[in-house]
C-alpha positions in Angstrom: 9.2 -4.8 11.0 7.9 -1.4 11.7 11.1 -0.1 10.2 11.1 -1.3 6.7 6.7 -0.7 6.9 7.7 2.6 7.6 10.7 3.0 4.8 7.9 1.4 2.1 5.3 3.3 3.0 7.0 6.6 2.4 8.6 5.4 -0.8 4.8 3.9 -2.3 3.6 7.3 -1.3 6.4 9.1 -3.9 6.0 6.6 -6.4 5.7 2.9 -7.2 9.3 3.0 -8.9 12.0 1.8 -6.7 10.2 -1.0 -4.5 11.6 -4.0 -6.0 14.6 -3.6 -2.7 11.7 -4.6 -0.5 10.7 -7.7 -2.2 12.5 -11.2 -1.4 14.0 -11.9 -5.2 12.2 -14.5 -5.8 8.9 -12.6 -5.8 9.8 -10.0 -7.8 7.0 -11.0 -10.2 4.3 -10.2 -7.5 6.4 -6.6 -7.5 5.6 -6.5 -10.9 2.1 -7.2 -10.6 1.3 -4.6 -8.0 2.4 -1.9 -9.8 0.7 -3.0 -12.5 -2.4 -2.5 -10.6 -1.8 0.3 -8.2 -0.7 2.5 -11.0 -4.2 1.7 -13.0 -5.9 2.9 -9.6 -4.2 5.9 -9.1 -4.9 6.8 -12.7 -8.6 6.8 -11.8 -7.5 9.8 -9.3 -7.5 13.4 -9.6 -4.9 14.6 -11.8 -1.9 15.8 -8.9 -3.8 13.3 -6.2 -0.9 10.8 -7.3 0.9 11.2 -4.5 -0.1 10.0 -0.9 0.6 12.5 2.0 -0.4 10.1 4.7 -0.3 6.4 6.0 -1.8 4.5 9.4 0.7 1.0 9.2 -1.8 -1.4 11.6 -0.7 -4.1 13.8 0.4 -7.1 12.2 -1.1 -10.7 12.2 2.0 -13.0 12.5 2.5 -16.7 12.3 5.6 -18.7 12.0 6.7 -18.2 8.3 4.7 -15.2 7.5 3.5 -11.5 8.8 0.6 -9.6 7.6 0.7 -5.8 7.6 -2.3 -4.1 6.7 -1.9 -0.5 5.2 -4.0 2.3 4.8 -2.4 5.2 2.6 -4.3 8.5 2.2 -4.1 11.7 0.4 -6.7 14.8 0.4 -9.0 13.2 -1.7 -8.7 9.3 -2.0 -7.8 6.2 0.2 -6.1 2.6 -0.8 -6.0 -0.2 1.7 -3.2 -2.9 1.5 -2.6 -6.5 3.0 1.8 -6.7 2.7 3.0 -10.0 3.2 6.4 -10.3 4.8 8.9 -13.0 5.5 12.3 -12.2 7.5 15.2 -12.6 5.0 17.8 -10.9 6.5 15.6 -8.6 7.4 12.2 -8.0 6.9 11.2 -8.6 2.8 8.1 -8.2 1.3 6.2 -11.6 -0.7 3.1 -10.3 -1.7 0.5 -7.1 -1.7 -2.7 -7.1 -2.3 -4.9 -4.7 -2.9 -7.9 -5.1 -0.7 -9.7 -1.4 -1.3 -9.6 1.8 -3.0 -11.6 5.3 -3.0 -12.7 8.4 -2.2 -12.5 10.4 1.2 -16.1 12.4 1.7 -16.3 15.5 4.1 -18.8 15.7 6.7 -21.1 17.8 3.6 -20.5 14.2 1.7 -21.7 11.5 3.8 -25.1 10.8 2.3 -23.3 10.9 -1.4 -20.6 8.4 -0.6 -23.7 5.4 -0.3 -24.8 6.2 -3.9 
């Protein structure tokens, strides 16, 4: 599990191209729908903020047909937070990602400016 976290966490932080390996096929749709929607957040970043430079993958909740991995990835200036679903399909495959919180990263000068 940690493994293919790991291995999709360094490829969302290149680019959102290339994931569809570590969806079960017959999700791909839900692929498509992320991408759709991560790539309209990260256009609301600074232009070369894109890219992600760091990720903390947190313990996951599991149950019998179903693990939860939540995801925070970072870069100098901005923060998403992600809920992957995952079944095991010869392997670890991802079902669904969701999207659960995106912005910016305030210095210690920036505190009082990030409740506005």
């Amino acid at each position: 599990l940690l493994s293919t976290m790991d291995d999709f966490c360094k490829q969302i932080s290149k680019s959102t191209d290339n994931l569809e390996s570590f969806f079960v096929s017959e999700y791909f749709f839900n692929y498509v729908f992320f991408k759709t929607d991560f790539e309209e957040i990260l256009s609301n970043f600074k232009k070369g903020d894109e890219n992600f430079d760091r990720y903390v993958i947190c313990k996951a909740f599991e149950s019998q047909d179903l693990t939860q991995v939540p995801v925070r990835l970072y870069n100098k200036n901005n923060f998403v937070d992600l809920s992957v679903y995952l079944t095991y399909h010869n392997g670890y495959k991802i079902t669904q990602i969701e999207v659960i919180r995106w912005g910016k990263i305030y210095g210690e000068s920036d505190k009082a400016n990030s409740k506005k």
